[in-house]
C-alpha positions in Angstrom: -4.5 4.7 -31.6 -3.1 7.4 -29.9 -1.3 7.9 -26.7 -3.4 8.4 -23.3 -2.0 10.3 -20.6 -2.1 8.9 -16.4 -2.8 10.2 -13.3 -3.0 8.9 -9.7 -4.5 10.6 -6.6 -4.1 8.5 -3.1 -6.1 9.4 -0.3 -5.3 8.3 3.4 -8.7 7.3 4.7 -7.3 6.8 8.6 -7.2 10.4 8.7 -9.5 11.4 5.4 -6.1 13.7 3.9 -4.5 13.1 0.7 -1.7 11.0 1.1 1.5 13.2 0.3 4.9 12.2 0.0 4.1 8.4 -0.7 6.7 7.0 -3.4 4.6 5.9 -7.1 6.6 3.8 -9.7 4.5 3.3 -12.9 5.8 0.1 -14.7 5.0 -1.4 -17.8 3.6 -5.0 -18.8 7.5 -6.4 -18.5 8.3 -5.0 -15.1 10.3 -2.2 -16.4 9.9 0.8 -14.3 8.8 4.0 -17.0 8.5 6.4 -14.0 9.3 7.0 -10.4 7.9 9.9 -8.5 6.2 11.0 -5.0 2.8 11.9 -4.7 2.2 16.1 -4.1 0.5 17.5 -1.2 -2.8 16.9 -2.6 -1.7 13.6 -3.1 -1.4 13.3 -6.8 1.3 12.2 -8.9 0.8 13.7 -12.7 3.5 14.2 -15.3 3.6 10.4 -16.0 4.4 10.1 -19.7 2.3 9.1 -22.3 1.5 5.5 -22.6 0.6 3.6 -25.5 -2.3 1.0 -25.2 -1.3 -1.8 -23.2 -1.4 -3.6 -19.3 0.5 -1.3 -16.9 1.1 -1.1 -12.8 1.2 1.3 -10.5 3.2 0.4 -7.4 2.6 2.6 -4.1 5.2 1.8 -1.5 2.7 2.1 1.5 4.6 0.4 4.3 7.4 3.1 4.0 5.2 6.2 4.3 3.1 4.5 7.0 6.4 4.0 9.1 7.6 7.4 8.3 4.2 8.6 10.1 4.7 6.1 13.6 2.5 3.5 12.4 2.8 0.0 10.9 0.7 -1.4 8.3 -0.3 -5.4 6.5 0.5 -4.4 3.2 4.3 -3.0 2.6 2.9 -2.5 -0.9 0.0 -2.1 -3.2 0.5 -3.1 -6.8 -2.4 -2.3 -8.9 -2.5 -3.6 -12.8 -4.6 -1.8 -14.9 -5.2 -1.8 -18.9 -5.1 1.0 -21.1 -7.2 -0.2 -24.4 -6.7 3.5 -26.4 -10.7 4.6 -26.2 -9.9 7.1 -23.9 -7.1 10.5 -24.2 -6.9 10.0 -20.3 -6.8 7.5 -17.0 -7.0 8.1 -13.8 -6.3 5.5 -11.2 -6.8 6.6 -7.4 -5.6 4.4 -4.5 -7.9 4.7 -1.0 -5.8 3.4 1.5 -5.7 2.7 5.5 -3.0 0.6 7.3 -5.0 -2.6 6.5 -6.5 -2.3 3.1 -6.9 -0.6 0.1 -9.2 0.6 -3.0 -9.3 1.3 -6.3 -11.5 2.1 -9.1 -11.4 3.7 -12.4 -11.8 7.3 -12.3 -12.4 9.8 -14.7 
């Protein structure tokens, strides 16, 4: 199998704008941060490295961008596991957020 490549794109749906400057950490199935980065101004974080098939996180640190913007929020962060199983060369993993929840899906 080879290795797939990651993105994230995290969209502020308060205001309907990408999300920018929001802090991602990828981590891998032990804990062990592989990446730490802020999302652009479009809201996407890409140059995460390749990752081998396995069970990953992203973690978004929401309640620190929230307070940086004069609001306060239920969840201080998102965590969201997902599983790369090596059928695809790419995975994308967007985050919809508001102060008091949150989506995901699978993108594409």
């Amino acid at each position: 199998m080879s290795k797939a490549t990651l993105s994230t794109h995290v969209l502020d749906l308060e205001n309907g704008q990408p999300a920018a400057g929001l802090a991602v950490a990828l981590l891998n199935a032990d804990g062990d941060v592989l990446r730490e980065s802020v999302t652009d101004d479009d809201g996407r974080v890409s140059g995460f490295p390749e990752i081998d098939s396995g069970t990953f996180f992203l973690r978004f640190e929401v309640e620190s961008w929230f307070a940086a913007r004069g609001h306060d929020c239920f969840y201080p962060a998102v965590t969201v596991a997902f599983k790369v199983d090596g059928d695809r060369p790419h995975y994308h993993v967007p985050l919809l957020l508001n102060r008091y929840g949150y989506s995901t899906y699978r993108g594409s």
